[in-house]
C-alpha positions, 0 to 999 in steps of 0.5 A: 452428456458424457463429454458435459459431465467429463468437463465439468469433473475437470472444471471441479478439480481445477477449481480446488486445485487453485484453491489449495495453492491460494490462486484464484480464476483470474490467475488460471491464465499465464501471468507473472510469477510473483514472490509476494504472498498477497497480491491484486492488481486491479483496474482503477477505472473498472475494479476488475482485477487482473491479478490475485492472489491469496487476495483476501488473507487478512494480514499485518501491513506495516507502514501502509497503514501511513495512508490510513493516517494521513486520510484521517488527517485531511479529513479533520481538515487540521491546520497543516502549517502548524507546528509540532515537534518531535518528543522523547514519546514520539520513539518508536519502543517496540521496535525500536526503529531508526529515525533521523529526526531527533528529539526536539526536532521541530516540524509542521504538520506539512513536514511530518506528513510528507515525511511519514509518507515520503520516507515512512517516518514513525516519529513524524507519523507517531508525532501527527497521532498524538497532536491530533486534536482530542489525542491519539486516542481519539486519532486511532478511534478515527482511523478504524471509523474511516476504515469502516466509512470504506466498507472494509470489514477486516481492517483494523488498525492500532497505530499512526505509523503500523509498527503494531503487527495488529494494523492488518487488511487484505490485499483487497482492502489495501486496494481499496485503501489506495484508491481513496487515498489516492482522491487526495492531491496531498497524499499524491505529492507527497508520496511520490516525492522523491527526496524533501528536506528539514532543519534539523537544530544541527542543520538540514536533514535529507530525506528520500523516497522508500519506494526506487521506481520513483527513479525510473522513467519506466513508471508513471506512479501517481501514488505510493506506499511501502512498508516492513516490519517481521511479521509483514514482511517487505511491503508495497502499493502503487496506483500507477498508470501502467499500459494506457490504464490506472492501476491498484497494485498491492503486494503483500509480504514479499521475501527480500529487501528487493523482491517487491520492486521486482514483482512490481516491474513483472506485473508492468511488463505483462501488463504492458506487452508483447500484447496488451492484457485487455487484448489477451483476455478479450480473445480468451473470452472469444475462444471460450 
């Protein structure tokens, strides 16, 4: 009975430990260290989550939201031919951000999807809010319906192109964000696209892929989606199919213009070896 009661004031104490430093259960095993401040990686298949950290902290999310918008996009089933063009009211005021489209650039909706997502374009996403049929208001209205249609209780999203710090989720949302997303074969070609290009009225303009581990032969990515703006912080979300599994890999608010690539590259190569993940935890479970 003393020895019961010894673990169990140890158990306790490990508990809130992991509490205080925003780590749950799932990390108390050795894992990669991770310089994003949200994190969760989950199997797609299941919904376990192998990773998580300060996993349900509700924070901004920058051009993630880009997913968001085009699901709505889809959804209304608009005519993905037809035309658009960049106006003075697509410039992003806020943050002032760079675009290489300039006014007057003319788009399909097509184009300004694979943009958005491709390149995280604002003014091709603002473009796509405000020809909406019904407008961006209504575009918007249909953005926090299609967040409430996933059961996400703490989404809440004020823009097409998540330039407002007031488009947030959790980590846990973001994954759950992915993996409808990533039911859509558009939003899968065209975030994993790796360069596109459009005419431009001075001739063609190039466009590349936000996300470098596109370029690597090391990944099978299916889906992808970064993000940045101050109060996010540098921003990314994969389904990508990692040691034999599909996986949801969110990482939020990481430090530095690289830092989230290399997250991403430490969670693959736990989870691809020495010894597979599943095999790891299988015998942890045997021993307990």
């Amino acid at each position: 009975m003393l020895h019961i009661r010894s673990f169990s004031m140890h158990f306790s104490r490990l508990v809130a430990a992991l509490a205080l430093t925003g780590l749950t259960l799932v990390q108390a095993a050795p894992g990669p260290r991770l310089r994003a401040a949200s994190v969760i990686v989950q199997d797609q298949r299941t919904g376990e989550a192998l990773l998580a950290k300060r996993a349900d902290d509700v924070v901004p999310v920058a051009s993630l939201t880009k997913l968001v918008t085009a699901m709505v996009l889809l959804d209304a089933k608009v005519d993905l031919q037809a035309p658009l063009t960049i106006l003075e009211e697509d410039k992003d005021t806020l943050r002032h951000s760079r675009s290489r489209l300039p006014v007057g650039t003319p788009l399909t909706r097509q184009e300004a999807l694979t943009l958005a997502l491709m390149a995280s374009e604002n003014r091709a996403a603002h473009a796509l809010g405000r020809t909406f049929p019904g407008g961006m208001g209504v575009f918007v209205a249909a953005m926090n319906a299609k967040a409430r249609a996933l059961g996400l209780g703490s989404a809440r999203f004020i823009d097409p192109a998540g330039l407002s710090s007031g488009n947030v989720a959790s980590a846990k949302e973001m994954a759950r964000i992915v993996d409808a997303a990533a039911h859509y074969p558009v939003i899968r070609a065209c975030s994993t696209r790796e360069q596109a290009e459009v005419a431009g009225r001075r001739g063609p303009i190039r466009f590349h892929n936000t996300n470098a581990l596109l370029q690597s032969s090391r990944w099978r990515i299916g889906l992808s989606k970064t993000g940045f703006i101050e109060e996010s912080g540098q921003c990314l979300v994969m389904q990508a199919q990692v040691g034999h599994r599909p996986l949801l890999i969110v990482l939020l608010d990481a430090n530095g213009p690289h830092s989230r690539f290399d997250d991403a590259d430490r969670i693959r190569r736990w989870v691809e070896g020495p010894e597979p993940v599943v095999k790891r935890r299988v015998r942890r479970h045997r021993r307990a």
